[in-house]
N, C-alpha and C positions, 0 to 999 in steps of 0.2 A: 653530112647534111640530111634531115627529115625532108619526104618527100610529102608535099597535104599529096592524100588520093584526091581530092573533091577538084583542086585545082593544078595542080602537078607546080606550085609555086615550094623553092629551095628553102626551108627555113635553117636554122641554127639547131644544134643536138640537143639545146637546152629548153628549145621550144616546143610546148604541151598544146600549143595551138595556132593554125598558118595565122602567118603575119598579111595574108594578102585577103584571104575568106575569112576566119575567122573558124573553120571545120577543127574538129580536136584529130591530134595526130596522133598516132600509133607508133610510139618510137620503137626503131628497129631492133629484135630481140639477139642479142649476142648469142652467140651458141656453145653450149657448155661447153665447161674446160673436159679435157678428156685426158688422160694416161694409159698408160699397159706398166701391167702390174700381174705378181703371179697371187692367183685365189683359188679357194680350194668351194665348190659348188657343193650344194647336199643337194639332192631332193627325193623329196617322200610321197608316196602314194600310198592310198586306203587299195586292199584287193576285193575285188568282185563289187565296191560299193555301188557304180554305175548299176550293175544288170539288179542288184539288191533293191536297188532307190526304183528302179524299176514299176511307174503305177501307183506308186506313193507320194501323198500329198508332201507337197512342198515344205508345210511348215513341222511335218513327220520328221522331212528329210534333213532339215535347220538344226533343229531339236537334236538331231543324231550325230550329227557335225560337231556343232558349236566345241563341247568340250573338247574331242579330237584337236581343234583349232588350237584351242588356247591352250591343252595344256603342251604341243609341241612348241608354242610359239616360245612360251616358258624356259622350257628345254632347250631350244636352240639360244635364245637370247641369254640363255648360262653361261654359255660358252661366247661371249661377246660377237657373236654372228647377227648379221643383219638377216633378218624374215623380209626375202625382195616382196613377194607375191602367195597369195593362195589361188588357186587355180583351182573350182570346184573344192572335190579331195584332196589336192596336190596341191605342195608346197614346196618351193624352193627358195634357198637360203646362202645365203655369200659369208666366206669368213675368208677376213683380208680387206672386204670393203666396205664399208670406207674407213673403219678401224684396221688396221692390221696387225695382229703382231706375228713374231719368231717363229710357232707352233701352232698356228691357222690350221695347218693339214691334220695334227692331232686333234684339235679342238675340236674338227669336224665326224673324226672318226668317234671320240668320245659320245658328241653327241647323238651321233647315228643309232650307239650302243644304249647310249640314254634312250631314247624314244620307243626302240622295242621293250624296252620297264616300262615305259610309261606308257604304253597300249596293253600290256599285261594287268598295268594296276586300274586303268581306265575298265575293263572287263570283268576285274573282279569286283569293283566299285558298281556295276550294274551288265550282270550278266547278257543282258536284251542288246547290249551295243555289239559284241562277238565281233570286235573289229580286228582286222590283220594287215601288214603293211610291207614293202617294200623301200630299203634305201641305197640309193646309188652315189656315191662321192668319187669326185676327179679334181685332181689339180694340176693348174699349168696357165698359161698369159692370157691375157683378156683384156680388155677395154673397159676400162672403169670410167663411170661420166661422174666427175666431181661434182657434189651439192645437188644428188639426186635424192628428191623424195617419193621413198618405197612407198612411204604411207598414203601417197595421192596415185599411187599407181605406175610412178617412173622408174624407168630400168636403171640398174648401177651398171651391173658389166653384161659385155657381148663377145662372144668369142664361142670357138670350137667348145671349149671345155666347158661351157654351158650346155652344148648340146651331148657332147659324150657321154656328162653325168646325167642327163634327160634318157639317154637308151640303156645307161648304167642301172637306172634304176629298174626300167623293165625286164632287164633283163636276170634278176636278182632273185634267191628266192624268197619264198614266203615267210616273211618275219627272219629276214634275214638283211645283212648290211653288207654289197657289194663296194669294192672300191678297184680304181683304176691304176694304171700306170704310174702317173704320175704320183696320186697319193701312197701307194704301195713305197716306192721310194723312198718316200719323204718319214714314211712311219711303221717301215720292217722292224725297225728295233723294240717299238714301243708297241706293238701288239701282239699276239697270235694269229696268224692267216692260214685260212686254207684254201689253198690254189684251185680253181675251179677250170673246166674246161673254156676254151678259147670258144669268141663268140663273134657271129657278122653281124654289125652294127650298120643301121639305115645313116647312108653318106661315108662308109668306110671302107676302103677298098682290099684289107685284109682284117682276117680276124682278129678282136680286140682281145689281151689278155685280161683277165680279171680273178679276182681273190676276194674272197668272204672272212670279215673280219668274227675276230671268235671271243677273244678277249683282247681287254688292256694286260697291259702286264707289271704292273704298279700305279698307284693311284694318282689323280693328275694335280702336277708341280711338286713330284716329288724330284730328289735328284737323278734317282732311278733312269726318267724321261729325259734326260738331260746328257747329251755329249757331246764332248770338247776335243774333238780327232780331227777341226777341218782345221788344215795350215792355213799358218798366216803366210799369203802370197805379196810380193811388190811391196812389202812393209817394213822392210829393214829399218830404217833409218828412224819410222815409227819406233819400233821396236827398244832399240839403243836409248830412243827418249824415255821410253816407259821406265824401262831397267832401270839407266841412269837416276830417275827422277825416286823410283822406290829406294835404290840402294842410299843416295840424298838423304831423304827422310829418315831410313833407322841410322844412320851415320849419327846426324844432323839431328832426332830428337824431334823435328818438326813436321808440320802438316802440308804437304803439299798436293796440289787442283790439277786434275787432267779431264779434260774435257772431249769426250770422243762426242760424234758428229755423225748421224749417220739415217740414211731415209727407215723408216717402221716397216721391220719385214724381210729386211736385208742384211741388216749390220746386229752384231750380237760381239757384247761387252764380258769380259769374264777376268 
């Protein structure tokens, strides 16, 4: 039931205005739908642009920006990532939400790599900009609010791994792509790393490990990036169906439908 404020009289859910006043009612706002879900965060910072913008007019400091913006926004949205927020110079970016696929954690390493080319080429394209950057990625569970819009300024996800790649990236060096545990994991195979010393992160109660991404190590979707080592667990019976139904078909001459089922992010068909 709508409550009128004006009068505290009960109307119906359907009702846009009391039935007793006549006052227009405020119907009660639901509150997003929400999940936990694993995402892999980026974020990017300009170095020293604070103390730089320093005493410079505003629309100096617009001017100096702008391309920075747009050409990472580019970059990141390559790689199917959502751009949550710009923050000043800083930019952070979700890949997993609200699209996810399989290789979120690559995708984010990727583009991390991408962005230091593309402040490279942004520099050569106008030597006055001399911009240098910092990138931190982590992956691991979080709170994704469903039918959130970045573009009005609403958060997708909340979690730890938000904030871990927030000190990831500080703690990174210059024009350089740090990554965390979590992504380190998810994409040893598919890059070159080199292991940096262990670091104390603000909210952490021991030192966080972390590793500097160097390269890919073949180009992305190739099969290279691609491996098929995890068992199939609790699937037996699955299993016997698949067989069965392949061995059917070349017997049999015919075409037979198998339909796997399965949430974006989690389940991989091969």
């Amino acid at each position: 039931m709508a409550v009128c404020p004006n009068c505290g009289e009960e109307n119906p859910d359907r009702a846009k205005f009391c039935l007793n006043c006549g006052a227009a009612l405020q119907q009660a706002l639901q509150p997003p739908a929400e999940e936990r879900k694993v995402v892999t965060v980026l974020f990017c910072d300009l170095v020293g642009f604070t103390a730089s913008s320093d005493q410079t007019d505003p629309e100096d400091v617009r001017a100096r920006i702008r391309p920075y913006h747009a050409r990472l926004r580019k970059e990141i949205e390559r790689y199917g990532a959502t751009v949550e927020k710009f923050i000043g110079d800083a930019v952070m970016a979700v890949f997993g939400a609200p699209v996810a696929h399989e290789d979120d954690a690559e995708r984010a390493v990727r583009a991390g790599l991408t962005i230091l080319e593309a402040i490279s080429h942004l520099n050569e394209e106008d030597a006055g900009l001399d911009l240098q950057v910092r990138v931190g990625i982590e992956t691991g569970e979080a709170v994704v609010v469903l039918g959130a819009r970045s573009e009005e300024g609403e958060g997708i996800v909340t979690g730890d791994v938000v904030n871990t790649a927030s000190r990831l990236q500080g703690a990174a060096p210059v024009n350089g792509v740090t990554v965390g545990e979590g992504t380190y994991a998810s994409t040893r195979d598919l890059f070159d790393y080199q292991a940096l010393d262990p670091v104390m992160l603000k909210g952490k109660a021991e030192p966080v490990a972390l590793w500097r991404a160097k390269s890919a190590r073949a180009r992305f979707g190739t099969d290279l990036t691609r491996t098929l080592t995890t068992p199939l667990v609790g699937r037996e019976l699955e299993r016997n169906l698949l067989t069965g139904t392949f061995e059917r078909s070349v017997h049999d001459a015919s075409v037979q439908l198998i339909t796997v089922v399965g949430d974006q992010g989690w389940a991989r068909a091969g």
